[in-house]
C-alpha angles and dihedrals in degrees: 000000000000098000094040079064100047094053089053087044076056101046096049097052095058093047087038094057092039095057094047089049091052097042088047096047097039086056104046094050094043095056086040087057095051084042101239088163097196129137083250094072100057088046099057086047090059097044083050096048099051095041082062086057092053106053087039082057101047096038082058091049097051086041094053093043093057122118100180087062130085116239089246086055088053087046099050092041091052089041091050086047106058095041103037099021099163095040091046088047099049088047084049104054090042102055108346109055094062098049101037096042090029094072100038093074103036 
């Protein structure tokens, strides 16, 4: 029951830093492109920004950990992760996240 939850504590944290990151990001360049100049909108670009950092990051870390997944899978996630990191992070948590974190607590 433990590791069941640990997967889904796992799982959240990823979604939950990637739809931060989306809405943030969405936001402050959507205020930048109708020109709304306020401190708020710098600060939801960083937020946004750094909330980018952090699922790149995470999704890294649960890749790496891994132990269902070759070595040449972790290399092209992390890869895939660093250059494309929306793209990589939207395919991840579509196929990849279940089967790559899923395994590791079981």
């Amino acid at each position: 029951m433990k590791k069941s939850f640990e997967f889904m504590k796992a799982y959240n944290y990823f979604k939950i830093v990637f739809s931060i990151s989306l809405i943030f990001t969405l936001f402050g360049a959507y205020f930048k492109i109708i020109h709304i100049y306020s401190n708020w909108t710098a600060v939801l670009l960083v937020v946004g920004l750094l909330a980018t950092l952090g699922y790149i990051v995470l999704g890294i870390i649960e890749v790496q950990k891994s132990k269902r997944i070759s070595s040449a899978e972790k290399l092209m996630w992390t890869v895939g992760f660093i250059s494309f990191g929306f793209l990589t992070a939207f395919l991840y948590l579509l196929n990849g996240q279940k089967r790559v974190v899923s395994q590791q607590y079981k």
